[in-house]
C-alpha positions in Angstrom: -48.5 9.1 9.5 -50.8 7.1 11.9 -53.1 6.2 9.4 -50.1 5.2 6.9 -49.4 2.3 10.2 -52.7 1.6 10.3 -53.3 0.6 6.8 -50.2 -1.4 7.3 -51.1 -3.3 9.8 -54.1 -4.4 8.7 -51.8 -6.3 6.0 -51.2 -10.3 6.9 -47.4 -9.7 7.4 -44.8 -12.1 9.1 -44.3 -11.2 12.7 -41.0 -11.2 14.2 -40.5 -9.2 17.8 -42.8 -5.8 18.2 -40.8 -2.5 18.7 -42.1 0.9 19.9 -42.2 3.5 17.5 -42.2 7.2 18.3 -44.7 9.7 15.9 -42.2 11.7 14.4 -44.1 15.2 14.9 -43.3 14.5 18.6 -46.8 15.0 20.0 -46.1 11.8 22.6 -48.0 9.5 20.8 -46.3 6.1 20.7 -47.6 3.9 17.8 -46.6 -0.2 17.8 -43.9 -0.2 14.8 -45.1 -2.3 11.9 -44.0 -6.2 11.9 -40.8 -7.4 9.5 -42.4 -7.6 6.1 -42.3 -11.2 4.7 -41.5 -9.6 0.9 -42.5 -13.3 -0.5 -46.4 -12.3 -0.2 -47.9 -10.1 -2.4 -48.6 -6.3 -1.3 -52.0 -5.2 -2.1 -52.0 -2.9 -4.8 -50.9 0.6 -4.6 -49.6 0.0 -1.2 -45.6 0.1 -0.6 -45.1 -1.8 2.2 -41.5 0.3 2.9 -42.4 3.9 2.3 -41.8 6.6 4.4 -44.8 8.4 5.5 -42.5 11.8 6.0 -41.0 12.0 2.5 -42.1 9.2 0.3 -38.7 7.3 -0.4 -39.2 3.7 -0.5 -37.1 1.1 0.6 -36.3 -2.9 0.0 -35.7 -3.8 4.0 -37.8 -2.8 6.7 -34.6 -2.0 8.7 -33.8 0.5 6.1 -37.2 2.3 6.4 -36.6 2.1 10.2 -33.0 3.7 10.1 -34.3 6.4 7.5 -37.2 7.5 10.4 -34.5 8.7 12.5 -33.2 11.4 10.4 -36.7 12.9 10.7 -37.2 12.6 14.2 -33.8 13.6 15.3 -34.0 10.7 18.3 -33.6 7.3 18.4 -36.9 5.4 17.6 -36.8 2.2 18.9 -37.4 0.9 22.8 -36.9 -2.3 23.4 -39.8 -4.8 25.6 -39.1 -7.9 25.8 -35.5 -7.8 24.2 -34.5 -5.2 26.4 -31.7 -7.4 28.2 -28.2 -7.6 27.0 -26.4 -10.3 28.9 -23.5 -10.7 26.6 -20.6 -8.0 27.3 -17.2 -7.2 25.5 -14.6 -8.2 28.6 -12.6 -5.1 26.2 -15.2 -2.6 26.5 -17.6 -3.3 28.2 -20.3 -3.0 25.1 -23.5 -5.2 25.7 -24.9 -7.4 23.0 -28.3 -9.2 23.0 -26.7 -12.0 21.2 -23.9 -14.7 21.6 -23.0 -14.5 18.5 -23.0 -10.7 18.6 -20.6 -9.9 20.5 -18.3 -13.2 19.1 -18.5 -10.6 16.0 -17.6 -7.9 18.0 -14.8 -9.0 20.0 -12.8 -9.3 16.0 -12.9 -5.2 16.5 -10.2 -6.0 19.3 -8.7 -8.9 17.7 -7.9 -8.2 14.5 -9.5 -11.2 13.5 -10.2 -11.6 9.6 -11.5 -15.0 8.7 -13.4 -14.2 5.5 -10.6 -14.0 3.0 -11.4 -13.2 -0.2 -9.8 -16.0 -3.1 -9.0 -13.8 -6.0 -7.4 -10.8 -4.1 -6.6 -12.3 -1.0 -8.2 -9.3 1.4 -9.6 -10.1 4.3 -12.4 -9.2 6.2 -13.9 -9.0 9.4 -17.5 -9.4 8.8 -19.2 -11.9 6.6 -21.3 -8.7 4.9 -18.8 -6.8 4.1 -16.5 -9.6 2.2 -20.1 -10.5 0.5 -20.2 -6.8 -0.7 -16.7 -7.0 -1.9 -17.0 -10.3 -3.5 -19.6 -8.6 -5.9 -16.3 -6.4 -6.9 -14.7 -9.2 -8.5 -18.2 -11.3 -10.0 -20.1 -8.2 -11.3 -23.4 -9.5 -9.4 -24.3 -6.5 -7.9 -27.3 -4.3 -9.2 -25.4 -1.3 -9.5 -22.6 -1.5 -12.1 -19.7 1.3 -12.9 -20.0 2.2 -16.9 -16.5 3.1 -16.4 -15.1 -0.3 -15.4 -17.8 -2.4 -14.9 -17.1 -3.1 -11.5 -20.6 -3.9 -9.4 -21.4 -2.6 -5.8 -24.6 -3.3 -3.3 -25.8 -0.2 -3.0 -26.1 3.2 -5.0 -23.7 4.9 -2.3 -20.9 2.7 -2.8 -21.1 3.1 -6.4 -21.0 6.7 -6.5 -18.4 7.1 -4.2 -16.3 4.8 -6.7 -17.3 6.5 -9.9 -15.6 9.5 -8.5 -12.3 7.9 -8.9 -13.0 8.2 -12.3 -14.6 11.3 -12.5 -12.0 12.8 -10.2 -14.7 14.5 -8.1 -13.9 15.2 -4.9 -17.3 16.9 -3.3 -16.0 17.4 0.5 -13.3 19.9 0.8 -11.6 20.4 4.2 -11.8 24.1 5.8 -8.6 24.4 6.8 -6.5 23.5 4.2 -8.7 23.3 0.8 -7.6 19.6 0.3 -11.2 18.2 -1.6 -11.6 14.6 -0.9 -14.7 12.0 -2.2 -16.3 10.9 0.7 -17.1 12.3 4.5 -15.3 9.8 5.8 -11.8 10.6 4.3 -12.8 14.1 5.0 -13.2 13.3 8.7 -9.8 11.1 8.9 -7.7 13.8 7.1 -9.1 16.4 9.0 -7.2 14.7 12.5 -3.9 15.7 10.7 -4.6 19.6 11.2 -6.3 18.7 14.9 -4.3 15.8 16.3 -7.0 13.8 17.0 -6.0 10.1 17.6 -9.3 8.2 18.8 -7.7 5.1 18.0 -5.2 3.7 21.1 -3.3 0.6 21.1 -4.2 -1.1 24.6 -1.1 -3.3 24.1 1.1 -0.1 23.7 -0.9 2.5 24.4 -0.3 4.0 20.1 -2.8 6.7 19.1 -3.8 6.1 15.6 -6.2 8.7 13.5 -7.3 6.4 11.2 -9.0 3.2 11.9 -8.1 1.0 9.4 -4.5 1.8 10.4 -5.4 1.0 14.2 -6.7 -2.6 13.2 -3.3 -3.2 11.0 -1.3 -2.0 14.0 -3.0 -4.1 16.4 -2.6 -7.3 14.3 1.4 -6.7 14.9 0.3 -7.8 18.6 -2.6 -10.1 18.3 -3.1 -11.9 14.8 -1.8 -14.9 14.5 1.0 -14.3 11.1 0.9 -17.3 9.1 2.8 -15.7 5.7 6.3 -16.5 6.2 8.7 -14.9 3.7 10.9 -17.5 2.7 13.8 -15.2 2.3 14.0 -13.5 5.5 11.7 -15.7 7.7 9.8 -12.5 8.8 5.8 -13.3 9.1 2.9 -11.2 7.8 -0.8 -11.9 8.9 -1.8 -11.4 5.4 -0.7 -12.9 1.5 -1.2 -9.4 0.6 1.5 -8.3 3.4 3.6 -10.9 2.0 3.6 -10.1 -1.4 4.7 -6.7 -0.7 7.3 -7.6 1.6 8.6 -9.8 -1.0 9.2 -7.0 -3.7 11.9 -5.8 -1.2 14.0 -9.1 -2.3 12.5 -9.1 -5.7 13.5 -5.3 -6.3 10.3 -5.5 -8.3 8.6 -1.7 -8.1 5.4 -2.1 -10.3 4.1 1.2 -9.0 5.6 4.1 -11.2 5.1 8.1 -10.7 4.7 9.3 -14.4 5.2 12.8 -13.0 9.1 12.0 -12.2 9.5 8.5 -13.1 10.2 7.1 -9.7 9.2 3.4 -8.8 7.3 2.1 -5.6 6.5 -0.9 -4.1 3.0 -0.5 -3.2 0.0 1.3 -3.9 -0.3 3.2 -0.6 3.4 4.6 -1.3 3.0 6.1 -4.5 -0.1 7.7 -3.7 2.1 9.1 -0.8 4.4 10.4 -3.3 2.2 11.6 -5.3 1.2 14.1 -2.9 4.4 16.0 -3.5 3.8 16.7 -7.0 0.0 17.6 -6.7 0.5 19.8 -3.6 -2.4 18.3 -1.6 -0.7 17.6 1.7 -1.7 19.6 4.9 2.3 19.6 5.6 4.1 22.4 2.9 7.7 22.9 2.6 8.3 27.0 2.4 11.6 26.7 0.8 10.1 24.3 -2.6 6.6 24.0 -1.7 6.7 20.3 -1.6 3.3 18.6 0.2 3.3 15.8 2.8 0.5 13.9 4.6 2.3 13.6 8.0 4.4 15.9 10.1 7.2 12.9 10.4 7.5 12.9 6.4 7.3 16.7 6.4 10.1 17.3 9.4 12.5 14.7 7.3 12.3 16.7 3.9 13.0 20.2 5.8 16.7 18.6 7.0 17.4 18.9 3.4 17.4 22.2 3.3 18.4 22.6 7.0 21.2 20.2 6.8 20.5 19.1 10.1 21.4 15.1 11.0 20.1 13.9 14.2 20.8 10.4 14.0 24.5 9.8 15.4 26.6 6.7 14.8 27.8 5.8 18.5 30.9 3.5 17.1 32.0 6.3 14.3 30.5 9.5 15.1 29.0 9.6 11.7 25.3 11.5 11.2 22.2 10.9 9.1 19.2 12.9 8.4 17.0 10.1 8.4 16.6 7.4 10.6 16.6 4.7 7.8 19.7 5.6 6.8 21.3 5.2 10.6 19.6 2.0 10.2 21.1 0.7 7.3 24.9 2.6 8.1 25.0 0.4 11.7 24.8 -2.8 9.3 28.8 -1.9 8.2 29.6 -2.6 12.1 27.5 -5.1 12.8 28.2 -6.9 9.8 24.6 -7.7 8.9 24.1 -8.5 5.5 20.2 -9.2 5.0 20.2 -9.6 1.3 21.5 -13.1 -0.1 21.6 -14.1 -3.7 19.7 -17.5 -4.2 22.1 -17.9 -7.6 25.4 -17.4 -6.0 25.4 -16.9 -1.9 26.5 -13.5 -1.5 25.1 -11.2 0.6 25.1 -7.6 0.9 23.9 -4.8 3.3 22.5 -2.5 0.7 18.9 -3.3 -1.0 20.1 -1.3 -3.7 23.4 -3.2 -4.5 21.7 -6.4 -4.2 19.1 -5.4 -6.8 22.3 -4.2 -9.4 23.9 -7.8 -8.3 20.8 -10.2 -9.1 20.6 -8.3 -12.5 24.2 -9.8 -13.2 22.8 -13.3 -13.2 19.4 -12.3 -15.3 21.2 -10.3 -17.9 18.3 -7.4 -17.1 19.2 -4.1 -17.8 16.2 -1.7 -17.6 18.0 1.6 -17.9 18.8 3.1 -20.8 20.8 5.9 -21.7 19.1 8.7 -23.8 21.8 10.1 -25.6 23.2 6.4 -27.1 20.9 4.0 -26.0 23.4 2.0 -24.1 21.8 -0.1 -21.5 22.4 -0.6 -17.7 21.8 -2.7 -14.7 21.0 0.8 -12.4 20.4 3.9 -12.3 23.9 4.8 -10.8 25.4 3.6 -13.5 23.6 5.3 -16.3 23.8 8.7 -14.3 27.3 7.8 -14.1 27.6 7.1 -17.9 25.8 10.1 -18.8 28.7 12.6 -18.0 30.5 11.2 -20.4 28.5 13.1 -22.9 27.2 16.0 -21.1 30.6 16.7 -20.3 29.9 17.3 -16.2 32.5 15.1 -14.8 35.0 16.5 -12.8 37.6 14.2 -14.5 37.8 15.6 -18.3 40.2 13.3 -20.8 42.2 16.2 -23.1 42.3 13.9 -26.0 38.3 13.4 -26.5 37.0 15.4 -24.3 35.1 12.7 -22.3 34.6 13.7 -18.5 34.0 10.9 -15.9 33.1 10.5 -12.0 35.6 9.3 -10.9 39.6 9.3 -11.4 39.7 5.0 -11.6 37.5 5.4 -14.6 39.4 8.2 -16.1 42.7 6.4 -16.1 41.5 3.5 -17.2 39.9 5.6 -20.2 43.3 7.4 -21.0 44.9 3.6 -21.2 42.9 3.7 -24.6 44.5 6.8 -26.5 48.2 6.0 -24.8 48.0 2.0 -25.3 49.5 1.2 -21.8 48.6 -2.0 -20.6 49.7 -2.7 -17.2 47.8 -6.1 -16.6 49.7 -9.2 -18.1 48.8 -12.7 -18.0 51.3 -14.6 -16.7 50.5 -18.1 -18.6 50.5 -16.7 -22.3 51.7 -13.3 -22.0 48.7 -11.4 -23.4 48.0 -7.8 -21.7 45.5 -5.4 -20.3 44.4 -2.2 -19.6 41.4 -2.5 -17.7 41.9 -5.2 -14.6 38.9 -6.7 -14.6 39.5 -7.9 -18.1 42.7 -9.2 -17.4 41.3 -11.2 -14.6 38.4 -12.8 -16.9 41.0 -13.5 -19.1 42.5 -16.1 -16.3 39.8 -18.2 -16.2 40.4 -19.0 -19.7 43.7 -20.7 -18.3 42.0 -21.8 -15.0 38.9 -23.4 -16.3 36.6 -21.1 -13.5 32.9 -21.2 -14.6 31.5 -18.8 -12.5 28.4 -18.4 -15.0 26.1 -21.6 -14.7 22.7 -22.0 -16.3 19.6 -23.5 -14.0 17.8 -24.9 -16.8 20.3 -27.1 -18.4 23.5 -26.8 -16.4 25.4 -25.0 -19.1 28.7 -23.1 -17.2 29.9 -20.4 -18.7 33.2 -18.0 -18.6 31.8 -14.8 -19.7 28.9 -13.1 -18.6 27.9 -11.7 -21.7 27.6 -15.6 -23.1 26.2 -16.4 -20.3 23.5 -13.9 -20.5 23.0 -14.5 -24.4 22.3 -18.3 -23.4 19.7 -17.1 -20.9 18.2 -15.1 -23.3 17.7 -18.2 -25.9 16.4 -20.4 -23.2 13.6 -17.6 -22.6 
């Protein structure tokens, strides 16, 4: 190994500032570590100016080679002599940087600062490496390239650990549940679900967080300036990617879909959520259907359904919830707080869900489709609604046909077409009705009301169904 230096140093290299290094057979010998390599100048033959005299790997960087001589000596190698002094401290920690600018990049740890945003997906990053790295992601510069995708990485680590989301390898397996996951690092986050360990606190709050990319989201609700500004609701986000998701809650858009059950998600990080239920990998189980979760408060919410137990009590009406978004949403019918507003008409409503089945009204969008007759719907309530008219499950059966419905309004309204009653006349021509909402379309004939106006050309219309076939034209 001494020799190996020597021969080195004997080489005309570009000095920068001369480190200690220990021999790494620990026989007290301290040899000077060789200079930064100028990689511009030519290295006499059969000499590699970054191999390791233990093993023989070879490396690009210097600072690589000196890195890799720790896992051989077991200590650090390096003492500092002249750049021994660290004047610069964190004023959070207390860490003690060398460099100005150092600890400037440190301080972002505290912050939440991101100012490298990345123009094609909009992530942000904290360090000007590591958006670099993930730039080569999106222009396929880097030298090592997925066969799969063709998506480039910086070094041969990061590209294996992404090839096995192709693969679907999943080499570390934690030791008290069995879960497998790709790289040590997941492994050591998910295995603080089965210990509890929260290294992560909030010093604003005082929070524990397991994980720390969810400890830098949750401090950026304190510190990070939010510039995204949902134009609906006026709530802020400190990033466009924060936005966008925020804005599928208006939108109703759900571009995430389970194909095990079919169910619709707003963003990546909840459908591989729900996904855990289906593939049983969650620490949490549920004994009575054997259900997986990745948190206890997920877990302790699913076992109410089979408990029945609802701990969330409605002061004003007594009434109980098993989960404490649906308290949430139930204290809006007393408060009055209607959150969702229809840009196309002005009304509001409480429920997400109602205003999704509204806004479909003005689009002419019906994505759900009954099986049995291919009948089209605006939701899902309404097709599961429909469907018991053929499968007969209803509890309100007509004795003429046979059809069963939900619910008794329906029902009578259906009987009206074997008996011929028509309760509902207009009191301008004299023409009747069975159902009431036809008979009060019917009005605007006499009325002129054009509740159904076009945005491209100004068209009004009476109906909705001309209304939506003009749409449709226009698109």
């Amino acid at each position: 190994m001494r020799e190996t230096f020597r021969n080195l140093s004997s080489i005309e290299y570009k000095y920068f500032f001369p480190l200690i290094l220990f021999c790494g057979k620990r026989c007290g010998e301290t040899i000077t570590q060789i200079p930064g390599i100028n990689l511009n100048k030519k290295t006499p033959s059969g000499l590699k100016p970054c191999e390791c005299s233990v093993c023989g790997k070879v490396f690009v960087r210097h600072s690589s080679l000196n890195r890799h001589i720790r896992s051989h000596t077991g200590h650090k190698p390096y003492e500092y002599h002249e750049y021994e002094e660290k004047p610069y401290k964190c004023k959070e920690c207390g860490k003690a940087f060398s460099y100005r600018k150092s600890v400037h990049r440190h301080e972002r740890t505290h912050t939440g600062e991101k100012p490298y945003e990345c123009q094609e997906c909009g992530k942000a990053f904290t360090w000007l490496t590591t958006f670099r790295r993930h730039m080569i992601t999106h222009t396929g510069d880097g030298p090592y390239k997925c066969k799969e995708c063709g998506k480039a990485f910086s070094c041969s680590t990061s590209l294996r650990t992404h090839e096995r989301t192709h693969t679907g390898e999943k080499p570390y397996q934690c030791q008290q549940c069995g879960k497998s996951l790709r790289s040590p690092l997941g492994l050591r986050i998910h295995e603080r679900n089965h210990t509890g360990e929260k290294p992560y606190e909030c010093k604003q709050c005082g929070k524990a967080l397991s994980c720390p990319s969810s400890f830098r989201r949750h401090e950026r609700t304190h510190t990070a300036e939010k510039q995204y500004e949902c134009k609906q609701c006026e709530k802020t986000f400190s990033s466009p990617l924060g936005l966008r998701i925020h804005e599928r809650i208006h939108t109703g858009e759900k571009p995430y879909e389970c194909k095990e059950c079919g169910k619709a998600f707003i963003s990546l990080s909840s459908i591989r959520t729900h996904m855990i239920t289906h593939t049983g990998d969650g620490p949490y189980k549920c004994k009575e259907c054997g259900k997986a979760f990745i948190c206890p408060s997920s877990f302790r919410s699913h076992e109410r359904t089979h408990t029945g137990e609802k701990p969330y009590e409605c002061k004003q009406c007594g009434k109980t919830f098993s989960w404490p978004s649906s308290f949430r949403i139930h204290e809006r019918t007393h408060t009055g707080e209607k959150p969702y507003e229809c840009k196309e008409c002005g009304k509001t409503f409480i429920y997400r869900t109602t205003f999704q089945g509204h806004m479909r009204k003005h689009t002419g969008e019906k994505p759900y489709k009954c099986k049995e007759c291919g009948k089209a719907f605006i939701s899902p309530s309404s097709v599961r609604t429909h469907m018991i008219m053929h499968t007969g499950d209803g509890p309100y059966k007509c004795k003429e046909c046979g059809k069963a419905f939900n619910f008794p309004s329906s029902f009578r309204i259906h009987e009206r077409t074997h008996t011929g009653e028509k309760p509902y006349e207009c009191k301008q021509c004299g023409r009747a009705f069975s159902c009431y909402t036809s008979f009060r379309t019917h009005e605007k004939t006499h009325t002129g009301e054009k509740p159904y106006e076009c945005k491209e050309c100004g068209k009004a219309f009476i109906y909705r169904t001309t209304f939506r076939g003009h749409v449709r034209i226009k698109q």
